[in-house]
N, CA, C and O of each residue as an XYZ file, in Angstrom:
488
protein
N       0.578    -28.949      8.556
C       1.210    -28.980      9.858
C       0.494    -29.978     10.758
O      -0.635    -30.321     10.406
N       0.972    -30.453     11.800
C       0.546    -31.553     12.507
C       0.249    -31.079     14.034
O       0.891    -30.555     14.944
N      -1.448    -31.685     13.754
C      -1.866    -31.033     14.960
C      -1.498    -31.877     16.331
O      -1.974    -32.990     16.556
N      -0.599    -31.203     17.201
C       0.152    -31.851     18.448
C      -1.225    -31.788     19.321
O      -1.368    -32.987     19.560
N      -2.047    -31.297     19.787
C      -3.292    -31.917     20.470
C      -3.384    -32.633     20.619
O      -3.551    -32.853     21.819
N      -3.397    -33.729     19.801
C      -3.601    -34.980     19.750
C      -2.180    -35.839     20.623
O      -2.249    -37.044     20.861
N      -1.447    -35.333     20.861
C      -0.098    -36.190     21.507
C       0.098    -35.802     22.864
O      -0.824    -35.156     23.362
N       1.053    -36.039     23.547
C       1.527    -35.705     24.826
C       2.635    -36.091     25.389
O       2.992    -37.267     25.324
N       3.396    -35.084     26.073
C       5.079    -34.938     25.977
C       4.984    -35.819     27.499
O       4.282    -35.811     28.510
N       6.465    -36.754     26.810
C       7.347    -37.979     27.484
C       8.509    -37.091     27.965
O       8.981    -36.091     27.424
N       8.873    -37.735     29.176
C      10.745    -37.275     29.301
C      11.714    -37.760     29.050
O      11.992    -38.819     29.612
N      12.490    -37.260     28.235
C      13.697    -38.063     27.829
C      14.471    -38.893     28.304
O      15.113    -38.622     29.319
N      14.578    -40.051     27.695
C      15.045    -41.315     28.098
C      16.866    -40.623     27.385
O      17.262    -39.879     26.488
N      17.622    -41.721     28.824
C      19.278    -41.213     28.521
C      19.435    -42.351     27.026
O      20.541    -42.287     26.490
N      18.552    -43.203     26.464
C      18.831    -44.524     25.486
C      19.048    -43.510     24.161
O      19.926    -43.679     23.315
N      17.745    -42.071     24.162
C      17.503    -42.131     23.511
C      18.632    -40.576     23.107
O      19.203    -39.956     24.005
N      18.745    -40.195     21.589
C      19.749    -38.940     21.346
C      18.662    -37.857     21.010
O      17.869    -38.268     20.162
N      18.419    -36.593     21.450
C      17.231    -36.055     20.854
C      18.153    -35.144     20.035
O      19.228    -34.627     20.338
N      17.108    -35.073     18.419
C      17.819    -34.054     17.816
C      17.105    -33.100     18.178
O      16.174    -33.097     18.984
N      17.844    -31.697     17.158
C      17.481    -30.322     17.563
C      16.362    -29.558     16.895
O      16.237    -29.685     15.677
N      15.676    -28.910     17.451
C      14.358    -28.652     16.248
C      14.723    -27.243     15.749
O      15.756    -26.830     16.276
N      14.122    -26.345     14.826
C      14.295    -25.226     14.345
C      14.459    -24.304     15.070
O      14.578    -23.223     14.493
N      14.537    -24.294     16.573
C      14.505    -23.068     17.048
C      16.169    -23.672     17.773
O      16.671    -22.799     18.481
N      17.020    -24.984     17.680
C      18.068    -25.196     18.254
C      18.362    -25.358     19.733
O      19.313    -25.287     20.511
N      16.768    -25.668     19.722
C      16.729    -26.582     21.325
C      16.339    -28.002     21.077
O      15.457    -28.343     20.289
N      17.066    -28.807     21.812
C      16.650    -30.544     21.842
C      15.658    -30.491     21.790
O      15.153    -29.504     22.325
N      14.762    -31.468     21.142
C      13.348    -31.428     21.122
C      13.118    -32.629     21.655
O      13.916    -33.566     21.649
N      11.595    -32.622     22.312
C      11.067    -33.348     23.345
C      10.764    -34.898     22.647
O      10.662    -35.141     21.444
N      10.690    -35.545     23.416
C      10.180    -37.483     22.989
C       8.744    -36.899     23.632
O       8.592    -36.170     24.612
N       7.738    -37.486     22.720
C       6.591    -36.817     22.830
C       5.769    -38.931     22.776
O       6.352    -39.990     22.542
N       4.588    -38.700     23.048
C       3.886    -39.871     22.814
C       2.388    -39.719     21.936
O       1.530    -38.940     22.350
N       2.221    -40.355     20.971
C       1.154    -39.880     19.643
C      -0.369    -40.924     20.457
O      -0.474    -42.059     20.922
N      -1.215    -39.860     20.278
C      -2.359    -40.391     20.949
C      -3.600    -40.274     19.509
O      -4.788    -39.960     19.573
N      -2.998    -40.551     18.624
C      -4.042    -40.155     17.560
C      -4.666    -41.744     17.289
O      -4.166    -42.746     17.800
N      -5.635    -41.752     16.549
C      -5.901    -42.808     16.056
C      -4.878    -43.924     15.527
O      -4.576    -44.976     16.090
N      -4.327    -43.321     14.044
C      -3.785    -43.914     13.116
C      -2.277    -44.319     14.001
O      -1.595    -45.283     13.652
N      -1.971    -43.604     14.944
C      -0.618    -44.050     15.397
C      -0.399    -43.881     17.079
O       0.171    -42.918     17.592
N      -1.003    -45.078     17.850
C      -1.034    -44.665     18.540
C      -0.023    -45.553     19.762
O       0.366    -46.720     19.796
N       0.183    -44.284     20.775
C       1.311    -45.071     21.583
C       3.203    -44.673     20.944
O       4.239    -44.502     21.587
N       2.937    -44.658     19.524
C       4.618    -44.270     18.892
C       4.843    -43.288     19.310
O       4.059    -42.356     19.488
N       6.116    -43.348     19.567
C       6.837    -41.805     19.596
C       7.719    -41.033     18.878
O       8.555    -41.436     18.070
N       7.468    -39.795     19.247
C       7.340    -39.116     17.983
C       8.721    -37.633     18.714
O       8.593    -37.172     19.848
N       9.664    -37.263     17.917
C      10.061    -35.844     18.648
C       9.439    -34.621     18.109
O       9.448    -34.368     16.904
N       8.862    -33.809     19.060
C       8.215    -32.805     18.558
C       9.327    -31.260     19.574
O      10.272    -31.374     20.355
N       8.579    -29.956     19.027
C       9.551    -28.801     19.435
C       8.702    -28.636     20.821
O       7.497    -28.689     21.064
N       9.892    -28.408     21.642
C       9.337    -27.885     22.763
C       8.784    -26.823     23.148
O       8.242    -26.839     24.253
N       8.769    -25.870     22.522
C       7.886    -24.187     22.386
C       6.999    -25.073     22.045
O       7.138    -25.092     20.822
N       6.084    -25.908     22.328
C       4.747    -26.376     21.309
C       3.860    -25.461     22.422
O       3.222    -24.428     22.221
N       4.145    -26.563     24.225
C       3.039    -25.670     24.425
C       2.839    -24.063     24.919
O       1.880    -23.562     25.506
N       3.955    -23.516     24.515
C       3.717    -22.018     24.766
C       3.332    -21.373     23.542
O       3.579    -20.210     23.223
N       2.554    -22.448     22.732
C       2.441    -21.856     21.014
C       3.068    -21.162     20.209
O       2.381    -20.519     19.415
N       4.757    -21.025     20.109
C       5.685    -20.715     19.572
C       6.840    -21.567     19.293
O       8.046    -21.468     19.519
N       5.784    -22.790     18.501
C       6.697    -23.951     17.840
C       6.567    -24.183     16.647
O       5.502    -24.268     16.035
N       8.229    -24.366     16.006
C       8.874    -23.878     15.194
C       8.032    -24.778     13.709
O       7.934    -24.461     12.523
N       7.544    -25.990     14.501
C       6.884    -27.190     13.938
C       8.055    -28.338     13.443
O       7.996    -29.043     12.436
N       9.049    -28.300     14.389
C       9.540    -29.687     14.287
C       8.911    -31.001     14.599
O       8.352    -31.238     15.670
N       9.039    -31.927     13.517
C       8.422    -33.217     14.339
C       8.867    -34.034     13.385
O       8.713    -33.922     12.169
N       9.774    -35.377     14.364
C      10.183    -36.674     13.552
C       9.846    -37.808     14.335
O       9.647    -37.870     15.549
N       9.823    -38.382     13.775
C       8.983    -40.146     14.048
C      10.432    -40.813     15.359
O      11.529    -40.938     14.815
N      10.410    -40.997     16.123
C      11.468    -41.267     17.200
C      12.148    -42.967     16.943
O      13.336    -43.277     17.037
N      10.745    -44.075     16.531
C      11.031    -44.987     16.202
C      11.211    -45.233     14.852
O      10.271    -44.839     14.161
N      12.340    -45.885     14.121
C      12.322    -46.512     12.988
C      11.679    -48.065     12.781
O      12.042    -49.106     13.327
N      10.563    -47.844     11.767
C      10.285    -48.685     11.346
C      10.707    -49.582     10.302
O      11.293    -49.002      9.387
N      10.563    -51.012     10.152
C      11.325    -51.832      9.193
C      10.421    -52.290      8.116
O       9.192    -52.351      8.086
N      11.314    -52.597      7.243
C      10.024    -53.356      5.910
C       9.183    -54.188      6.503
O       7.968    -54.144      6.696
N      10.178    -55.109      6.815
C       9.176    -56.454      7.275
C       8.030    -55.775      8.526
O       6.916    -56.282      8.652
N       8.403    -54.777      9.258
C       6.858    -54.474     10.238
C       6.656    -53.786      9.265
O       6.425    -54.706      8.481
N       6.558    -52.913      8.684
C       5.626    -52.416      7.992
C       4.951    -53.820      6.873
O       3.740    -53.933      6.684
N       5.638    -54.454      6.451
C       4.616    -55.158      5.702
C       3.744    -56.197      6.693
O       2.695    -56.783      6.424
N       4.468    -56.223      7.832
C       2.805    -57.233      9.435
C       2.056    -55.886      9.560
O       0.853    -55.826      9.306
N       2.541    -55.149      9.826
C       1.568    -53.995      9.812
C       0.366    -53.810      8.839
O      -0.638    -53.348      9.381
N       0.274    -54.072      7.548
C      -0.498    -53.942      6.271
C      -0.788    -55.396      6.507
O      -1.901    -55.406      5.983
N      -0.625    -56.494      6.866
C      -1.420    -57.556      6.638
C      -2.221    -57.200      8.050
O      -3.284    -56.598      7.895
N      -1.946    -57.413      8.982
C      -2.981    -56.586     10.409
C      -3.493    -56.218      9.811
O      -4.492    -56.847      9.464
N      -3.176    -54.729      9.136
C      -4.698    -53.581      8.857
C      -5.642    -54.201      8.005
O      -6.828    -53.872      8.029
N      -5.156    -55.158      7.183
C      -6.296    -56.371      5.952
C      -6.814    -56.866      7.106
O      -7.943    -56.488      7.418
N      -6.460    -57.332      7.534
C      -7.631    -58.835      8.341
C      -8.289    -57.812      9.271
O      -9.453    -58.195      9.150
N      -8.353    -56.686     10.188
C      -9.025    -56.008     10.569
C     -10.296    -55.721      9.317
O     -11.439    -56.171      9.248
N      -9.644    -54.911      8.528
C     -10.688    -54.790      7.446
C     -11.397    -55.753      7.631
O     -12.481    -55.670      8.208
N     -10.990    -56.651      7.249
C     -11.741    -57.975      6.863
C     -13.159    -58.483      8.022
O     -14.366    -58.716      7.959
N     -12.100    -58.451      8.984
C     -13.373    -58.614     10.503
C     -13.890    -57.490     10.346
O     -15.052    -57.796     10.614
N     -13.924    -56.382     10.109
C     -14.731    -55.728     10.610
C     -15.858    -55.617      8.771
O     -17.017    -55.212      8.863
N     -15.609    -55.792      8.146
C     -16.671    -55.950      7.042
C     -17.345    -57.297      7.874
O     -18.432    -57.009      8.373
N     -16.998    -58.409      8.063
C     -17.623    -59.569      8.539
C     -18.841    -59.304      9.527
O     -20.001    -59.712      9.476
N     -18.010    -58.255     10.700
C     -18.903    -57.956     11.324
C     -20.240    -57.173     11.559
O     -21.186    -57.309     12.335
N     -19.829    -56.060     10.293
C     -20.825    -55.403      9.931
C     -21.775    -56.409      9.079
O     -22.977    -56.254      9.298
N     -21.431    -57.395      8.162
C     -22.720    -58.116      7.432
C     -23.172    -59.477      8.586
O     -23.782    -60.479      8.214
N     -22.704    -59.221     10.057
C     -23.514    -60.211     10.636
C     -24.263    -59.034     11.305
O     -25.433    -59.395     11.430
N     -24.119    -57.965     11.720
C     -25.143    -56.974     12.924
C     -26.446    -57.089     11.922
O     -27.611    -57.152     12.314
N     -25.882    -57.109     10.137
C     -27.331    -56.412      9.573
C     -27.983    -57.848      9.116
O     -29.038    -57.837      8.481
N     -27.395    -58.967      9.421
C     -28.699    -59.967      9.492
C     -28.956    -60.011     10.731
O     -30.133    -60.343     10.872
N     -28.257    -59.781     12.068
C     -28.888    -59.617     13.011
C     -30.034    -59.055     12.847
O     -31.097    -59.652     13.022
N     -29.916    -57.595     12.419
C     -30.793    -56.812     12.117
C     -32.206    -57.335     11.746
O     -33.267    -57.250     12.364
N     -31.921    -57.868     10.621
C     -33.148    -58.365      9.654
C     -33.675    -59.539     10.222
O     -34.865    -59.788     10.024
N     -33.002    -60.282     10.878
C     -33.949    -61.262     11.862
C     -34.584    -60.526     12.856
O     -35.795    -60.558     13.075
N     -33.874    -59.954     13.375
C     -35.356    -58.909     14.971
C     -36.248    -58.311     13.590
O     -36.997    -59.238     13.284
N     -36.360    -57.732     13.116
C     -37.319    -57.174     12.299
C     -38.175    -57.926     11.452
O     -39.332    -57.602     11.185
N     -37.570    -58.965     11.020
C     -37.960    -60.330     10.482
C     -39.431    -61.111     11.950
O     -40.579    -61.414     11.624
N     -38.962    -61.211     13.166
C     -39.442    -61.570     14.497
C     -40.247    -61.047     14.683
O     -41.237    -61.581     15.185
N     -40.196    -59.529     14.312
C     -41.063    -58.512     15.001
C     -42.866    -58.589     14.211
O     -44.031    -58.440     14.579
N     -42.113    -58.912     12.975
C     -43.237    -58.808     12.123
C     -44.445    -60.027     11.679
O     -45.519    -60.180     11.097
N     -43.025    -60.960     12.679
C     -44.032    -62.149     13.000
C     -44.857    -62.384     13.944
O     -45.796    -63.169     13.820
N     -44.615    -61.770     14.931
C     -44.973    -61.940     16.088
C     -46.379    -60.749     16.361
O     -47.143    -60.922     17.311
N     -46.520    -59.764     15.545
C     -47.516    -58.633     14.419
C     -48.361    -59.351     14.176
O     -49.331    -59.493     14.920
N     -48.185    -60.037     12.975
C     -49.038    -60.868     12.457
C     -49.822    -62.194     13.053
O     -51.022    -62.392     12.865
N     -48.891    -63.133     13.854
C     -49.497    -63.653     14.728
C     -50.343    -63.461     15.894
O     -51.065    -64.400     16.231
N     -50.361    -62.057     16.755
C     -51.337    -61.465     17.275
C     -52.526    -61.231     16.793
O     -53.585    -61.506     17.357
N     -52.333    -60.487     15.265
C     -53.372    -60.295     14.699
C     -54.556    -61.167     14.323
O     -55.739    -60.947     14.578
N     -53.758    -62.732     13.332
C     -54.510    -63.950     13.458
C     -54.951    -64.033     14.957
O     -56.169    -63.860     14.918
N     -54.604    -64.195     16.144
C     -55.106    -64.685     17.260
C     -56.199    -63.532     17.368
O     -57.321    -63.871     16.993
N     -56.080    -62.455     17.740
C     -57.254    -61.558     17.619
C     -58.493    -61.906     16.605
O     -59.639    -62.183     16.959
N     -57.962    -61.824     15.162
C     -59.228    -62.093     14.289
C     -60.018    -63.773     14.319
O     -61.147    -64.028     13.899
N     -58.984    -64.798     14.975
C     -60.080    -65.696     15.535
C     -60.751    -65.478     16.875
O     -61.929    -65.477     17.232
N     -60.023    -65.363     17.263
C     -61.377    -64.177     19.267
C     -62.148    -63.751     18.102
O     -62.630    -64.801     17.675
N     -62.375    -63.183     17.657
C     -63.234    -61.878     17.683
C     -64.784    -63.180     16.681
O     -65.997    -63.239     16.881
N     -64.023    -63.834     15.846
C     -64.553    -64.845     14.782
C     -65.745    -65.907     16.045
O     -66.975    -65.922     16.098
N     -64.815    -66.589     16.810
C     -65.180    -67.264     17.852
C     -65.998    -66.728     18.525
O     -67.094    -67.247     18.316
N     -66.042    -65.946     19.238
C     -67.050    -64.866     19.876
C     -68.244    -64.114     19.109
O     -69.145    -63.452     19.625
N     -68.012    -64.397     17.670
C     -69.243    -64.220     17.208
C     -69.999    -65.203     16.672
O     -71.195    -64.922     16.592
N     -69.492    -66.867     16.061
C     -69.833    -67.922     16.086
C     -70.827    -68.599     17.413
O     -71.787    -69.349     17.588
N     -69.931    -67.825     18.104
C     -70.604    -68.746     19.566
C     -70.581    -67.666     20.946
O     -69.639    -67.451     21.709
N     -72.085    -67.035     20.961
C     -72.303    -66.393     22.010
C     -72.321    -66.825     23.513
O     -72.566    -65.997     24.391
């Protein structure tokens, strides 16, 4: 079953025809706030929020091949940037840590000549 939490009820537009949900009341144009779909609308039962819904729910917009197949090339190249972006944060990464350990070590040389110097030459 589909958790409606996640959505929130629109008012019916005169464009649109609402069908009827299981209990044989028009059901509401609702708006989907979930991740995976967000912004579409969706008809859900109107008893939802008195928690005595029937669990009608249909997709309000039809989608077409061709968006669904821009849709699946979008979700690739997202993929894609976002793998990209994750293997630039972790050389980010490894350069500050890379820096850090230079900048360690170079203190240290500067210390162990003070300390060299200062005992060479009182």
């Amino acid at each position: 079953m589909l958790d409606f939490e996640n959505f929130r009820c629109s008012h019916r537009s005169s464009k649109w025809n609402a069908p009827f949900c299981g209990h044989g009341m028009k059901a509401l144009l609702r708006v989907s706030r979930t991740k995976e779909n967000p912004g579409r609308r969706f008809w859900g039962c109107p008893r939802y929020e008195v928690k005595e819904s029937c669990g009608f729910f249909d997709w309000a917009d039809v989608v077409s091949e061709e968006e669904d197949a821009e849709k699946a090339k979008l979700r690739k190249k997202v993929r894609s940037l976002k793998l990209k972006l994750k293997k630039a944060e972790m050389k980010m990464k490894v350069a500050v840590v890379v820096g850090m350990i230079e900048c360690v070590l170079l203190m240290l040389l500067w210390f162990y000549y003070s300390a060299t110097n200062r005992m060479l030459c009182p």
